[in-house]
N, C-alpha and C positions, 0 to 999 in steps of 0.2 A: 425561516428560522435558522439560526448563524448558531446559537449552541451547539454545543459538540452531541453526536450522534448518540454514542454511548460514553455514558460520564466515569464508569469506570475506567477508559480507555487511557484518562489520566496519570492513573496510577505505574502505567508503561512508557510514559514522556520523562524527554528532559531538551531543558533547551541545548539547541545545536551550538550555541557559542559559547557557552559558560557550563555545560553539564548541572547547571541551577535543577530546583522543582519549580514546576509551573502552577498558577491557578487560573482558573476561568473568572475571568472578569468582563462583563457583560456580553460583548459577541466577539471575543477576543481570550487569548493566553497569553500570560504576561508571567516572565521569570521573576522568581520573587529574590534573584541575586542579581543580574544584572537590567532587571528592568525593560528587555526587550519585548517587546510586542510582539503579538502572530495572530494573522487572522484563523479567523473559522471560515470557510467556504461550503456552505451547507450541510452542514455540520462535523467536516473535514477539516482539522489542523494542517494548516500549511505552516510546515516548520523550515524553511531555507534558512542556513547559515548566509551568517555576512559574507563568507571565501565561497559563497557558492557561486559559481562561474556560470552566469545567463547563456554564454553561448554553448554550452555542454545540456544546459536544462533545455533550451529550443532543440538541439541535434535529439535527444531524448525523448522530446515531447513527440518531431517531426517522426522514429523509429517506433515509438506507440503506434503509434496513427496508421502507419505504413502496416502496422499487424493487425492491428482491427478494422481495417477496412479488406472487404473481400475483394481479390484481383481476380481477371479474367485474363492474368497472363499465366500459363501453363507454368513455367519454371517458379513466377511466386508461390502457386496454390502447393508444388510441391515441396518448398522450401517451408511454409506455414505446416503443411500436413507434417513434416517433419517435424517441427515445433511443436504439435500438438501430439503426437507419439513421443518423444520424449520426456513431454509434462507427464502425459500417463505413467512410463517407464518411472519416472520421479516419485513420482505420488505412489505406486505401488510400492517401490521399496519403506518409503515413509512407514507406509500402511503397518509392512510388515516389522517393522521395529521399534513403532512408537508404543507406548502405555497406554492400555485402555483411557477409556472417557471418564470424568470430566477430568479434562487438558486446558491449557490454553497454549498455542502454539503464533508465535509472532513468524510471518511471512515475509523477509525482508526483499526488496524487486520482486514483489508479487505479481508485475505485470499483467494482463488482459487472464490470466488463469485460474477458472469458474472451478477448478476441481476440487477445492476447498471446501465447497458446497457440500459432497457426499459424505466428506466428515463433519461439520456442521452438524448433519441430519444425525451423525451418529453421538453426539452429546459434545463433541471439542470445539472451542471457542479460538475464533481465529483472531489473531490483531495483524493486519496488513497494512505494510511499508510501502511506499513505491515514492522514487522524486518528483513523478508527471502525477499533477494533479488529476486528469481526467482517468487516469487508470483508477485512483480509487474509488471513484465517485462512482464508477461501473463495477466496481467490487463489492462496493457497500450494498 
């Protein structure tokens, strides 16, 4: 299924090249001002800009990858442990100064970062950004 996920999700888009509204047009989003296309990847809007630079999206894609994959090099795991105490560190401050629930909170480089989740549970609706598609796909 190539539909978008959540169809509200819509109403938080706009095309990257013309700032346009978009609509879903069969397994696809299409600007209704400058006519560009974007796929769905199950059920993930892949929105790249035309100036989006492939070799910055591959260094991106390749720095994902590098984080979600567990290392059994000592100095990575502490570098990652690091990463994941400062998401925490993050997320608590959030905690403590966002508006109770129902929220919706857009996550822009939401990166491999599950902690989203415990608000979730608590009634706020996330919408998460990232340029590497495989990050949201493991979000979703």
């Amino acid at each position: 299924m190539n539909n978008l996920t959540n169809p509200e999700l819509i109403d938080f888009l706009a095309c990257p090249n013309c700032k346009g509204d978009l609509i879903e047009t069969g397994f696809q989003l299409e600007c209704i001002s400058c006519h560009k296309e974007y796929e769905i990847m199950r059920g993930i809007p892949v929105l790249y800009s035309t100036s989006v630079s492939i070799e910055h999206l591959r260094e991106e894609e390749n720095l994902a990858e590098m984080v979600k994959i567990q290392s059994t090099n000592h100095k990575e795991q502490f570098s990652l442990h690091q990463w994941a105490h400062s998401k925490e560190e993050f997320w608590g401050m959030v905690k403590e100064k966002i508006d109770p629930a129902p929220k919706s909170i857009i996550s822009i480089g939401c990166g491999y970062d599950l902690n989203f989740c415990k608000f979730e549970q608590s009634g706020y609706t996330f919408i998460n950004f990232d340029i590497v598609y495989d990050t949201l796909y493991t979000a979703k």
